[in-house]
N, C-alpha and C positions, 0 to 999 in steps of 0.2 A: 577383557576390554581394558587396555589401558588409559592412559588420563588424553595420553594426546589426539586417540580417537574420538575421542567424548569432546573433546576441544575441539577435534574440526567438525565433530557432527553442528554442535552446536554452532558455529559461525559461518555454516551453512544455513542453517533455520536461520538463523539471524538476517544473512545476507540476502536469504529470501524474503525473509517478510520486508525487509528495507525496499526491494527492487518490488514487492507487488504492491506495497502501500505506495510507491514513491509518483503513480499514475493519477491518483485520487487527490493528495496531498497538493500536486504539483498546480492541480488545477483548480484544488480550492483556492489556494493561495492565491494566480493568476487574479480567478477573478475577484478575490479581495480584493486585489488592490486596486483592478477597475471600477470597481463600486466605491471604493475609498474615493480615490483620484477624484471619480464623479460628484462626491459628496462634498468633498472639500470646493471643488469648482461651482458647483451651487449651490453650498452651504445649506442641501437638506439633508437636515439628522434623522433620517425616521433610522427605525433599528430593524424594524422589518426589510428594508432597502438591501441591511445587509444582508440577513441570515436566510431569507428565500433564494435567491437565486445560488448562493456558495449551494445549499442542500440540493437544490438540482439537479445545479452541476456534477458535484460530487455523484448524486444516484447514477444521473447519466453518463459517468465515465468508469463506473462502476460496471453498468451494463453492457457497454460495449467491449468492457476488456472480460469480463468473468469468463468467458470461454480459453485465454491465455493464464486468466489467473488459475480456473482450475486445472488447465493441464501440466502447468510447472508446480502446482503444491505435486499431483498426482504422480508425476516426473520425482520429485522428491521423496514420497511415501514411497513408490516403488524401489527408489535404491537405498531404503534405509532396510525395507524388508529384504533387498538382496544381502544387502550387507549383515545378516543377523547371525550366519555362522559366526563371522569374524568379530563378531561383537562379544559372543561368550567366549571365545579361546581366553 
């Protein structure tokens, strides 16, 4: 195994985790900043205001993508195990 196999293994893993966290992420942010927006416009501070519904959200975008998220990690594990000859040469 030389370095530059190892270097695209790795920015494969990398590019993955980017693209399956990027669903979760994408959506907490969203509704941060709808909860912000709203906060700001009615000047209520609760803190709870914020951090319930982002956790929600977050679970429930979580549950409806796990069935792509598992099949691209698995899509991945598969061709690292293909690729294990060519790892030892």
């Amino acid at each position: 195994m030389n370095q530059d196999f190892a270097v695209q293994v790795l920015y494969q893993g990398v590019t993955l985790t980017l693209l399956l966290s990027l669903p979760a992420v994408g959506v907490g942010l969203l509704v941060g900043f709808i909860i912000s927006l709203f906060q700001a416009v009615t000047q209520i501070q609760e803190q709870t205001l914020t951090f319930v519904p982002k956790v929600v959200s977050v679970f429930l975008i979580i549950a409806f993508t796990s069935p792509w998220i598992f099949s691209m990690i698995i899509d991945f594990t598969n061709s690292l195990w293909a690729n294990i000859p060519a790892m030892v040469r």
